[in-house]
C-alpha positions as CSV (number, residue, x, y, z in Angstrom):
1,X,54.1,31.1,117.6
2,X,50.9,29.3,117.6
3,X,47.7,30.7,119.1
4,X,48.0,28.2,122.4
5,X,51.5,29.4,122.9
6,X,50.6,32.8,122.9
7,X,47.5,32.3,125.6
8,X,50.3,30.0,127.5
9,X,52.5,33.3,127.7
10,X,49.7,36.1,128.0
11,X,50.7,36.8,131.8
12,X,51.9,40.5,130.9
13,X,53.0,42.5,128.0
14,X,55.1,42.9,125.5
15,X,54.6,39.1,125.0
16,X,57.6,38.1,124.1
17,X,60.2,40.3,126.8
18,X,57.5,41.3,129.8
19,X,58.6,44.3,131.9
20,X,58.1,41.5,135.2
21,X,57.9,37.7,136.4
22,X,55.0,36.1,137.8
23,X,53.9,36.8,141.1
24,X,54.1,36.7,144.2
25,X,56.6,38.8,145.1
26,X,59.2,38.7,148.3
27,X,60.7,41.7,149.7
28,X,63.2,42.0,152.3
29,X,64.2,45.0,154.4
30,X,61.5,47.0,153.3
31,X,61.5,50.4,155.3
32,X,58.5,52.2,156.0
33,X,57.2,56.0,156.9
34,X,53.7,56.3,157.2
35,X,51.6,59.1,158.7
36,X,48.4,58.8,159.7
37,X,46.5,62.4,159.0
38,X,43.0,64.1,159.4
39,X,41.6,65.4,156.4
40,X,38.1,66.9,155.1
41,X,34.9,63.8,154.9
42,X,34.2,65.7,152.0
43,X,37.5,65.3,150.3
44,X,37.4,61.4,150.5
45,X,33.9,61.2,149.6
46,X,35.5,62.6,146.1
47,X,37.2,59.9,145.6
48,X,36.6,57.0,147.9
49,X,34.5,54.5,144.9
50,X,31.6,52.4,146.3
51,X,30.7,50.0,147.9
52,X,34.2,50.6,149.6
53,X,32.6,53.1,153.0
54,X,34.4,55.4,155.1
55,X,35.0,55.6,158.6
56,X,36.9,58.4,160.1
57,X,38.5,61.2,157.9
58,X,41.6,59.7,157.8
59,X,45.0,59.7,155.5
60,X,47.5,57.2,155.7
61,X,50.8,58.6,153.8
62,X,53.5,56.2,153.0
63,X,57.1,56.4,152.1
64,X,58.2,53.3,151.5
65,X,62.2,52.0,150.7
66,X,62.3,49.0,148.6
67,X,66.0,47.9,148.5
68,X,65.2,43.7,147.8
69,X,62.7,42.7,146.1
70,X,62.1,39.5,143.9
71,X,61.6,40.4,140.3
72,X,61.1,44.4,141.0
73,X,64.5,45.0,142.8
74,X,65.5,47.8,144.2
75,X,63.3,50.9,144.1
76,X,61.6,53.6,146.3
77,X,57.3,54.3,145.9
78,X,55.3,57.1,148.2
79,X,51.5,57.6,147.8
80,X,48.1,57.7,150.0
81,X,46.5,54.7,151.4
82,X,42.6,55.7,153.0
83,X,41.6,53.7,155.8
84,X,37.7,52.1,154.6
85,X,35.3,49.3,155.1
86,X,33.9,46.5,153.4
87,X,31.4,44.6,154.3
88,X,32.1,44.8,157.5
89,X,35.9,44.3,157.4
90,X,38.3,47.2,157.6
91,X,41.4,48.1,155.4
92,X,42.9,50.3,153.5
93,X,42.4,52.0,149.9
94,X,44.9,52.5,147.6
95,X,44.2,56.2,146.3
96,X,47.5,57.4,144.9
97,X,51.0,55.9,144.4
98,X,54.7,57.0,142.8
99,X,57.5,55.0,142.1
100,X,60.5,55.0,140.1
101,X,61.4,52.0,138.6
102,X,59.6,50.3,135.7
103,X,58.8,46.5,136.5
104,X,56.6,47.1,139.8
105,X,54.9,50.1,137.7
106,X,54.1,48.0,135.1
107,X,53.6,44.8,137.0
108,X,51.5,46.9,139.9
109,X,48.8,48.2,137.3
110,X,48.7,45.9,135.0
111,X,48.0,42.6,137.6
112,X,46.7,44.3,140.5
113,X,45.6,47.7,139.8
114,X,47.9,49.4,141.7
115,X,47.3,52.9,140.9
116,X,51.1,53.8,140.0
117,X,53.0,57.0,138.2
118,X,56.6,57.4,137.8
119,X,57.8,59.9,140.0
120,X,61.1,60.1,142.1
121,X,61.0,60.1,145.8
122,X,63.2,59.4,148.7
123,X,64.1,57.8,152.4
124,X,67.5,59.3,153.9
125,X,68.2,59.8,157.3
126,X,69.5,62.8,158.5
127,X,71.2,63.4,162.0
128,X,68.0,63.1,163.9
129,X,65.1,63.3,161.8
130,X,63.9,60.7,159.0
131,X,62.9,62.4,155.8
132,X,60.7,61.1,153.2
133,X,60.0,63.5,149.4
134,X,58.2,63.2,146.3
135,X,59.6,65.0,143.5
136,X,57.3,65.1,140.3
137,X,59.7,66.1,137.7
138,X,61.3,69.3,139.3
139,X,58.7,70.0,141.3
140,X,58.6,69.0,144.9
141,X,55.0,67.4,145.8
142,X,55.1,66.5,149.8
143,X,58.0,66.2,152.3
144,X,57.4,64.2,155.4
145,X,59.7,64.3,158.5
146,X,59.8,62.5,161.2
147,X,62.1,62.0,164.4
148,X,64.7,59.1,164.5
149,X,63.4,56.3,166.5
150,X,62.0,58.0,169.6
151,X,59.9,55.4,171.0
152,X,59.6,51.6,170.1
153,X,56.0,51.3,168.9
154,X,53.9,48.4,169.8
155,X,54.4,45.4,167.5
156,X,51.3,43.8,167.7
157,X,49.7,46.7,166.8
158,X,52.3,47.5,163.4
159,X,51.5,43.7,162.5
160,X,48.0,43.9,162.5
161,X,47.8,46.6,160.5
162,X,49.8,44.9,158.0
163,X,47.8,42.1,157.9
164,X,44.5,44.0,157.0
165,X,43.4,43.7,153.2
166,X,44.4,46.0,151.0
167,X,41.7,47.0,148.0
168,X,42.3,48.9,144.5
169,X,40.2,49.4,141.1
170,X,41.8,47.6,138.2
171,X,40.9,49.3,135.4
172,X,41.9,47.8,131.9
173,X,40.1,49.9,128.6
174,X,38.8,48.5,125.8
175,X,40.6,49.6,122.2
176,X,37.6,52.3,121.5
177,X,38.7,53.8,125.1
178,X,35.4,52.2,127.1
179,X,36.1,50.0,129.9
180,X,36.8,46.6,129.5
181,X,37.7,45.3,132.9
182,X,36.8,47.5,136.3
183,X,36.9,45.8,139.1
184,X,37.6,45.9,142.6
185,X,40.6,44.1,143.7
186,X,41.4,43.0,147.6
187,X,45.0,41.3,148.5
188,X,46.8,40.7,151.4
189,X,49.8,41.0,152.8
190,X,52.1,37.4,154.3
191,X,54.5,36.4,155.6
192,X,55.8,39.2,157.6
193,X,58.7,39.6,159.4
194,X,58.8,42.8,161.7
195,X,62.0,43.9,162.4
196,X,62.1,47.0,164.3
197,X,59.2,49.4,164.6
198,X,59.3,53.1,166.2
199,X,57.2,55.9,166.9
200,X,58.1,59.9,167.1
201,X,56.6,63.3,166.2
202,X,56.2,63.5,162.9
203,X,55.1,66.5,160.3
204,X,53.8,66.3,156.7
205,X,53.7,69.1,153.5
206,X,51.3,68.7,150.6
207,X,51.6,70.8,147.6
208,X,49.3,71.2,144.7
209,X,50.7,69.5,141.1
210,X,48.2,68.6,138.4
211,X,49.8,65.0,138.3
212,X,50.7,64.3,141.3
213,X,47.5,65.7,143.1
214,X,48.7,64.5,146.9
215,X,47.5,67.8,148.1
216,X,43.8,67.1,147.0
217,X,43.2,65.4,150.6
218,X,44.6,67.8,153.0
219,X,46.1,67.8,156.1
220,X,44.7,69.5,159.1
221,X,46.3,67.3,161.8
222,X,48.9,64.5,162.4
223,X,47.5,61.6,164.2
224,X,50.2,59.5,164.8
225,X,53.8,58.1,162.8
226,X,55.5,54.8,162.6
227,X,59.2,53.8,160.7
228,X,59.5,50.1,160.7
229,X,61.1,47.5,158.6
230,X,60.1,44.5,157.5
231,X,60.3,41.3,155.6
232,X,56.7,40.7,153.8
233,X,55.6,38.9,150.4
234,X,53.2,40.8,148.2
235,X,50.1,38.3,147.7
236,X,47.8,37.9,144.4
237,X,44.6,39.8,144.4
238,X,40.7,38.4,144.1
239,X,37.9,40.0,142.3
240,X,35.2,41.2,145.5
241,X,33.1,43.7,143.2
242,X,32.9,43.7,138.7
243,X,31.7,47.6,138.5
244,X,30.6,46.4,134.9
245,X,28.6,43.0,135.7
246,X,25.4,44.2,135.6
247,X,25.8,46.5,132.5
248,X,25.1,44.9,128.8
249,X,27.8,44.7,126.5
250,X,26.3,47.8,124.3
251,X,25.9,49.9,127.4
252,X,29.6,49.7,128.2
253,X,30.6,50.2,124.9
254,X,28.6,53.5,125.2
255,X,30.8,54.6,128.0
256,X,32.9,57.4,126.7
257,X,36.3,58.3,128.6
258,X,36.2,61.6,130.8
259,X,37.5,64.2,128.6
260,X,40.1,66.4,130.2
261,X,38.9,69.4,132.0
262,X,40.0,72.7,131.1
């Protein structure tokens, strides 16, 4: 392979088999839980990374069913998404997510920077109630439930929300461990197709795991719940912030990872 075929194929990794095709990527039928919580301000302050700013103390936590999807297939993800600002234009952070299929893990974080774990979680629907869990391991990490299709929600409202940007840190390390890309990523959402969108009481449990640390933002009170489905394409990303542009070369290479805490 000569050195300008390898560049040519350089997309992803390994090389020569890569775990996922180029984006973007079209899914269809994608079901949604999210509920919108209160948490502490000085819970996201922990971990809300400049110059992304915070409005209200608010949590939005997702489960999300992914039964069609271009190049991913057919998988199931859960995680945190922290309504913020950026210059001026409101959207929503991407602090914690858990899937269980291999190509959107390792196409998520290594293109965008989603900020993915393998985990297993779950949509089913039973009798009247809409259930959503994360299981890390054996351990059960947060159960949300919800009732079945109470009230239809307001559509305009669900699309909009959809169509907000989306932002996440890529983070790629160097080979001595220091950080060779960390950036802030923004994408968007297109192309959606709302199908059917519903409100209802909804309740949500967070439980303390050192991997799967959900509970770290917690939840003193529901604000609201929506179950929809959708048809949507996942966009590519841009560059709105290089955490490591104004650093010199020798100062980054200084950068030592955190060691783990004991």
């Amino acid at each position: 392979m000569e050195i300008d075929d390898v560049v040519k194929r350089a997309y992803a990794m390994p090389l020569t088999n890569p775990s996922f095709p180029p984006g973007p990527c079209r899914f269809f039928d994608r079901e949604y839980i999210i509920i919108t919580y209160r948490t502490t301000r000085e819970a996201l302050e922990a971990v809300v990374p400049a110059p992304l700013e915070i409005d209200e103390p608010l949590v939005k936590y997702e489960f999300i069913r992914m039964p069609d999807s271009t190049g991913f297939g057919d998988y199931t993800e859960t995680g945190q998404v922290i309504p913020v600002r950026f210059g001026g234009q409101h959207g929503g952070y991407v602090h914690s997510m858990y899937l269980d299929d291999d190509a959107p893990i390792a196409g998520g974080r290594e293109l965008l920077g989603f900020p993915k774990k393998l985990a297993g979680q779950k949509i089913v629907h039973e009798g009247e109630v809409v259930v959503g869990t994360l299981h890390y391991g054996s351990v059960l990490c947060a159960t949300g439930t919800m009732g079945y299709k109470h009230r239809e929600a307001d559509h305009d409202q669900v699309l909009a929300s959809l169509a907000a940007p989306n932002f996440l840190i890529k983070i790629i390390p160097h080979v001595d461990g220091s950080p060779r890309i960390c950036e802030l990523v923004r994408y968007y959402l297109t192309d959606v197709t709302l199908k059917e969108a519903w409100t209802a009481p909804a309740a949500l449990d967070l439980r303390p795991h050192v991997m799967a640390d959900v509970a770290k933002l917690p939840v003193l009170e529901i604000v609201s719940a929506v179950h929809f489905t959708a048809d949507l394409t996942l966009g590519l990303g841009e560059v709105v912030h290089d955490y490591l542009a104004d650093r010199s070369p020798s100062a980054v290479s200084a950068i030592q990872p955190e060691k783990a805490r004991a």
